[in-house]
PLY file of the C-alpha trace (Angstrom):
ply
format ascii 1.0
element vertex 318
property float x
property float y
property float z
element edge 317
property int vertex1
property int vertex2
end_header
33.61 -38.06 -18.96
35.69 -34.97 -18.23
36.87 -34.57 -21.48
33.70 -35.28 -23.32
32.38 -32.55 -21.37
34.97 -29.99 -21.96
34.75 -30.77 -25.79
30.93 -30.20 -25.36
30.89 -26.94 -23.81
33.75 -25.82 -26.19
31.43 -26.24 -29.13
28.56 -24.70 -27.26
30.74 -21.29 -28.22
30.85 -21.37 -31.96
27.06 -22.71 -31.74
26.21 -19.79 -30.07
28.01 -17.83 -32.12
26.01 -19.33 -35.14
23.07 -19.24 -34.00
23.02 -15.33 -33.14
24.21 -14.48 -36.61
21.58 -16.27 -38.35
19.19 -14.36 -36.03
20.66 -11.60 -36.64
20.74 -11.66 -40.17
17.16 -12.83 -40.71
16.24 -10.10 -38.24
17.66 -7.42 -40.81
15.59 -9.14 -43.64
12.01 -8.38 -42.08
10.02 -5.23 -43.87
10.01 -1.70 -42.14
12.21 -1.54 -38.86
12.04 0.11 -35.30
11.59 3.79 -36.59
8.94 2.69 -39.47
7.03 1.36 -35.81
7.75 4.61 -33.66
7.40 7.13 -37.05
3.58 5.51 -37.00
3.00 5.99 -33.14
4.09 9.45 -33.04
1.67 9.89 -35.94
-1.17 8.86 -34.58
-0.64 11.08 -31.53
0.01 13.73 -33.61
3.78 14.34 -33.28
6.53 13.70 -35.32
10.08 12.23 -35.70
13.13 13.07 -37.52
14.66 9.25 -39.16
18.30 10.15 -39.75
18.62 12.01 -36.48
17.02 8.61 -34.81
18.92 6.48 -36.83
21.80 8.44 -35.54
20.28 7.80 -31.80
20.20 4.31 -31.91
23.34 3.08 -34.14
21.08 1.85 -37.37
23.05 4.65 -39.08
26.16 2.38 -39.63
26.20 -0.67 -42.44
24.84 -3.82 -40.95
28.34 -5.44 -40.94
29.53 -2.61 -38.37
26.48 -3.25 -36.39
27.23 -6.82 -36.29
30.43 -6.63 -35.26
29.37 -3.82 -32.36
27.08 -6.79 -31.01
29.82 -9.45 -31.41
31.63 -7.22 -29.35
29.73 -6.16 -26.59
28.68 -10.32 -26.47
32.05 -11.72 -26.37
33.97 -9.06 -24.44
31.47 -7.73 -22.25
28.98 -10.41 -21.60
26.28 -8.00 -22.85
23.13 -8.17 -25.09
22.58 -4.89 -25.90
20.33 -2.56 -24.89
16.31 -2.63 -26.09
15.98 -0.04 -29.31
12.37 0.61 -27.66
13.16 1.15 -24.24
16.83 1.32 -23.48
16.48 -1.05 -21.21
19.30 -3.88 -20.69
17.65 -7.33 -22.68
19.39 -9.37 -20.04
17.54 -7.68 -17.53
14.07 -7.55 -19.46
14.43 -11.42 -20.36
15.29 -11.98 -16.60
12.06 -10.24 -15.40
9.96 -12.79 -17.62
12.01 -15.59 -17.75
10.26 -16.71 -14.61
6.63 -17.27 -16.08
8.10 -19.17 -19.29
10.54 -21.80 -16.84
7.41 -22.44 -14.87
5.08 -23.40 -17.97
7.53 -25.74 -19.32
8.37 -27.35 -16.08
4.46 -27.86 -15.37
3.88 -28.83 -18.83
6.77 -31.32 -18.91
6.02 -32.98 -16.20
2.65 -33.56 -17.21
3.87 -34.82 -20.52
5.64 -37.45 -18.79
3.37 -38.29 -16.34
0.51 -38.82 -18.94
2.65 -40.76 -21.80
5.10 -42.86 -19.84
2.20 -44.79 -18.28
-0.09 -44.89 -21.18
3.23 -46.04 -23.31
4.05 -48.82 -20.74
0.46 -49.91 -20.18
-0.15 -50.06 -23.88
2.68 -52.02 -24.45
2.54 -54.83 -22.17
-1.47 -55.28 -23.10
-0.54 -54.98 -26.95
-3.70 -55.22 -29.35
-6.23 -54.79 -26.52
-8.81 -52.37 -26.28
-6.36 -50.21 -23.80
-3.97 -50.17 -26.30
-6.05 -49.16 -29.08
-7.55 -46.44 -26.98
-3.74 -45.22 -25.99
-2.69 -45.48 -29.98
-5.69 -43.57 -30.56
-4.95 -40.66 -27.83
-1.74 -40.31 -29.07
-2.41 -39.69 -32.80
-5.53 -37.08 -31.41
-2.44 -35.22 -28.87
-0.07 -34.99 -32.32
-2.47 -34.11 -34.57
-4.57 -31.61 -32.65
-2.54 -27.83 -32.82
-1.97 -26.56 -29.55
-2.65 -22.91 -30.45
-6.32 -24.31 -31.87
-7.27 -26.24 -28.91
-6.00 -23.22 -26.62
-8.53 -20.81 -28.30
-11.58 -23.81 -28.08
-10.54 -23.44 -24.04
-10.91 -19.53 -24.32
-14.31 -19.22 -26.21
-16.59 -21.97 -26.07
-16.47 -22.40 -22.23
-17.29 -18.69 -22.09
-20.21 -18.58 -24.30
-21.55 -21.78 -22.40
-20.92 -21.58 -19.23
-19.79 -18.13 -18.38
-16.45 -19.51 -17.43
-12.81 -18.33 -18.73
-9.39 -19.44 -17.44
-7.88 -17.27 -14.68
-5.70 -14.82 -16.51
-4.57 -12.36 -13.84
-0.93 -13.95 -12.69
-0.38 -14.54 -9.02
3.18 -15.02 -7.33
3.88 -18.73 -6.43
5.18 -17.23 -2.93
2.20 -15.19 -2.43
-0.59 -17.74 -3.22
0.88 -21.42 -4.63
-2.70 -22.65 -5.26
-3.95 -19.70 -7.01
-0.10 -19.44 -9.16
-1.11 -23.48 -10.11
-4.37 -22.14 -11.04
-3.38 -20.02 -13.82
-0.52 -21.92 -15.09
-2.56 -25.31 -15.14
-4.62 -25.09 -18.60
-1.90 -23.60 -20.92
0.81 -26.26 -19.40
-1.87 -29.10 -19.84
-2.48 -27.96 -23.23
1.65 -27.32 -24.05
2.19 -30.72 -21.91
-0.40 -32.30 -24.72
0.98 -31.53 -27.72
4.56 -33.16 -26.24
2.53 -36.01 -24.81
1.75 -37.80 -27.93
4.62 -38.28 -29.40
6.50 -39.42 -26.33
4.07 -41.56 -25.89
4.32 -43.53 -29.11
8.13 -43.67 -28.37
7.47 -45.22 -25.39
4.75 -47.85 -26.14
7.23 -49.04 -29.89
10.77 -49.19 -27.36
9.07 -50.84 -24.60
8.01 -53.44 -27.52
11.04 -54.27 -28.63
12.66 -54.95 -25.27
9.94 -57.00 -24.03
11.00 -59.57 -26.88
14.37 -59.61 -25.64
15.74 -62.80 -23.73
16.59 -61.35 -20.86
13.09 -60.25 -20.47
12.14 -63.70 -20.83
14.84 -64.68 -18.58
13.20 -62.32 -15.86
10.05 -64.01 -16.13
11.82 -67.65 -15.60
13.18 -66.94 -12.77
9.74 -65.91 -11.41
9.90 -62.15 -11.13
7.11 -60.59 -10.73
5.41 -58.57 -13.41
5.93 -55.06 -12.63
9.91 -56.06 -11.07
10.82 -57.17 -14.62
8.96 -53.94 -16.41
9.84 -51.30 -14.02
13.87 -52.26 -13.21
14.34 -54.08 -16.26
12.78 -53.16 -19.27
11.56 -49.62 -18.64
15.28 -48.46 -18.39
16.63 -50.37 -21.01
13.17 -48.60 -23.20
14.43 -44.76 -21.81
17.28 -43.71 -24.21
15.17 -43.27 -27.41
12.27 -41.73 -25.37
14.58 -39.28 -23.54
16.30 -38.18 -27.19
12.56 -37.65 -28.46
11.96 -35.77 -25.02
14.98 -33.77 -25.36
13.79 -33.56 -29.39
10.41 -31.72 -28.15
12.05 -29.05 -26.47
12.34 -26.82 -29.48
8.85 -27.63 -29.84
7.66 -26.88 -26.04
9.57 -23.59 -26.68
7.91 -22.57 -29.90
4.48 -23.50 -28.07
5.26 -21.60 -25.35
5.85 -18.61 -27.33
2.20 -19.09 -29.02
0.19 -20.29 -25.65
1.33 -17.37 -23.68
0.28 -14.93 -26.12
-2.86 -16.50 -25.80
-3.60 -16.52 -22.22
-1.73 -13.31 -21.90
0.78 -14.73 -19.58
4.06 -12.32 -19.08
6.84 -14.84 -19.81
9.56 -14.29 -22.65
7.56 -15.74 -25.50
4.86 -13.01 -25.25
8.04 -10.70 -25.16
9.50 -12.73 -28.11
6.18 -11.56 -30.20
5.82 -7.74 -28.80
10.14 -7.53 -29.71
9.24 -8.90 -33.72
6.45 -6.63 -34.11
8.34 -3.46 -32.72
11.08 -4.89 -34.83
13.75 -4.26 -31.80
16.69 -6.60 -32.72
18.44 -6.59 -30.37
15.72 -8.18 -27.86
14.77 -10.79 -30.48
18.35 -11.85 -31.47
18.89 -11.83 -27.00
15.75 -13.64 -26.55
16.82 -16.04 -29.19
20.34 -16.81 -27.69
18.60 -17.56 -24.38
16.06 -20.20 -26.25
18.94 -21.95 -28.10
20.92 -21.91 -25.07
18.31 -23.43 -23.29
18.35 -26.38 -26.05
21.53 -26.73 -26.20
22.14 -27.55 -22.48
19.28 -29.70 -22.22
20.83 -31.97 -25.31
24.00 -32.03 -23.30
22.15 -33.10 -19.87
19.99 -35.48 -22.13
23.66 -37.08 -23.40
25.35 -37.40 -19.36
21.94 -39.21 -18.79
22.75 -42.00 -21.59
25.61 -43.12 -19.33
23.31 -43.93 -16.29
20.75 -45.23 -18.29
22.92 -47.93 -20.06
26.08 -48.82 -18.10
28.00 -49.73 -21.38
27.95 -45.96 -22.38
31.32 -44.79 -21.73
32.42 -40.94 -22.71
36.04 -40.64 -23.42
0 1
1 2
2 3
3 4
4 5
5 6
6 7
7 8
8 9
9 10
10 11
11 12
12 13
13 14
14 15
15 16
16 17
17 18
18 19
19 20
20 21
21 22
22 23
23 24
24 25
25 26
26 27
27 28
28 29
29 30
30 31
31 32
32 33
33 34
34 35
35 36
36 37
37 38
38 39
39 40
40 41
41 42
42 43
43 44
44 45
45 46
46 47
47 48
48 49
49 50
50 51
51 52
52 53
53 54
54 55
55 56
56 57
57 58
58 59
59 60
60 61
61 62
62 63
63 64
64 65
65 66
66 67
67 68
68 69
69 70
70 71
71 72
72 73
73 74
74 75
75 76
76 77
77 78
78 79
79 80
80 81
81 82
82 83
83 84
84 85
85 86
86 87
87 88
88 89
89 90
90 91
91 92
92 93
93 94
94 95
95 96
96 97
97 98
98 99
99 100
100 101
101 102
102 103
103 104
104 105
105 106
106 107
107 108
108 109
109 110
110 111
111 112
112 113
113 114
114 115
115 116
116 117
117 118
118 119
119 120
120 121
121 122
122 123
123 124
124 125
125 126
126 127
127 128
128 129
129 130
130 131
131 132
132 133
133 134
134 135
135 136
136 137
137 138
138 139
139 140
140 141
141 142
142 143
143 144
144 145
145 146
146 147
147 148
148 149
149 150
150 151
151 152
152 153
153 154
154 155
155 156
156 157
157 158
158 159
159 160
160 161
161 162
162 163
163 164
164 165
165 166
166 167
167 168
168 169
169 170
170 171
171 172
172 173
173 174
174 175
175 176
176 177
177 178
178 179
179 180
180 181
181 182
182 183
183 184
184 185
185 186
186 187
187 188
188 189
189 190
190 191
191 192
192 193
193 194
194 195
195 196
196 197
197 198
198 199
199 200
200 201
201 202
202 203
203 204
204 205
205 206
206 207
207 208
208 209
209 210
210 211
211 212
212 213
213 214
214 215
215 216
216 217
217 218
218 219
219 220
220 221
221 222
222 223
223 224
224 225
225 226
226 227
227 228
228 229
229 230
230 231
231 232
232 233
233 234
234 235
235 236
236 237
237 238
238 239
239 240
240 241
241 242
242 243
243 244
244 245
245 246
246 247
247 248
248 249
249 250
250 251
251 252
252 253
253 254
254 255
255 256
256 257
257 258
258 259
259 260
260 261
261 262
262 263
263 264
264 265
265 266
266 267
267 268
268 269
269 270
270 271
271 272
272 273
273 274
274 275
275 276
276 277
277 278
278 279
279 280
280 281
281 282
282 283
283 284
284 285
285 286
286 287
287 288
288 289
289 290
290 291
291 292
292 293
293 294
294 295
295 296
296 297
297 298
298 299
299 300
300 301
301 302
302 303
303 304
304 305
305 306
306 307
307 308
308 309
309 310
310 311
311 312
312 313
313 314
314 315
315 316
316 317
């Protein structure tokens, strides 16, 4: 296991390293940049500003391969991401001020992911071609199908026009007031939990299938096990390895949804940043923000691959 793990983190270098110059590149390929954005601001408030001198300010002066290697530099030596071209602010410490909101709504809507699918899965499974399990297929194609960002704005506006009622928007500090933190996190995790939901779900209910037909399932039963000994300790952990790899599959996916659903509920976490960075065009805060997300992927893949080994015994790292 040792060595499995120090090959894995020595490859989580040059994947880092990848990963950041693609962003950086397609960064550099998006129309107008940072001045185009502040040239139009000080515009409309009736001032001016002079490009080359700005360009000159912030580095853009120098070809993009010298800029590249200036943030190469400052990563690998120094640990650092730069400074924000808006702000001149460190991006580590202005994706550490948010990074707070956007752990919290994939935590919530993780665990309601799980704790909606894994039970519908099981229960559709072991009572296959019933009415529950039609009902549970049926959910799960509506939770795939259904766009998070669309159901999210349904939430916004009809309840408002009907009722008078809109989700809490104004964020509260889980130390301050727990309840009242839940109470604005709640709806956009349930609705980013969803969209993860149904296709765990699926996984679950088709694995679960095939182990049940297994003879050591039927084994279980001859011995006269009870029903929910021989589902819970033996097949539902047997039925985990495929669901965890689609789990650790939707992360990209609970990232990208995060970035949409707290735009939309105006929630301060590093996706709304993400989408305030792209239109401002300030690189280096996307291409940070970026690193952080893949980062964040990468590690759960590799805590999603340790977990293999206590799933199934037989797994052995070398």
């Amino acid at each position: 296991m040792g060595n499995y793990l120090i090959r894995r983190f020595l490859l989580i270098i040059p994947t880092i390293l990848m990963v950041y110059t693609i962003v950086f590149a397609m960064t550099r390929l998006l129309p107008g940049d940072i001045i185009d954005s502040m040239i139009q601001r000080a515009q409309r408030s009736g001032g001016e500003i002079d490009r080359e001198a700005m360009e000159r300010f912030l580095g853009l002066d120098a070809p993009v391969h010298i800029q590249y290697l200036r943030s190469i530099n400052d990563l690998l030596l120094h640990g650092s991401l730069g400074e924000s071209l808006q702000t001149g602010v460190p991006v580590t410490k202005m994706i550490l001020e948010r990074l707070g909101v956007t752990l919290e709504l994939g935590i919530i809507a993780l665990v309601i992911a799980v704790a909606i699918s894994l039970p519908i899965g099981i229960f559709s499974a072991i009572r296959q071609d019933t009415i529950g399990d039609y009902v549970g297929r049926s959910m799960s194609i509506v939770l795939i199908a259904a766009p998070s960002f669309w159901v999210a704005t349904l939430i916004l506006i009809y309840p408002s026009i009907w009722w008078g009622w809109s989700p809490p928007v104004e964020l509260v500090s889980f130390v301050e007031d727990p309840l009242a933190n839940l109470k604005v996190y709640i709806i956009p995790a349930f609705i980013l939990g969803m969209a993860m939901a149904g296709t765990i779900m699926r996984m679950t209910r088709t694995m679960m299938l095939e182990v049940l037909r297994q003879d050591f399932i039927r084994t279980a039963y001859s011995k006269g096990l009870r029903e929910n000994v021989v589902i819970m300790r033996h097949a539902l952990k047997n039925a985990l390895i495929p669901v965890v790899t689609i789990a650790g599959a939707e992360l990209p996916v609970l990232i990208g949804g995060a970035v949409i659903i707290e735009q939309i509920f105006s929630l301060p976490g590093t996706g709304r940043l993400m989408v305030d960075a792209l239109g401002r065009r300030d690189y280096a805060l996307i291409s940070g923000i970026n690193l952080v997300f893949a980062g964040a992927v990468i590690g759960a893949n590799l805590l999603i691959d340790i977990s293999y080994a206590y799933l199934d015994p037989r797994i052995r790292y070398g």
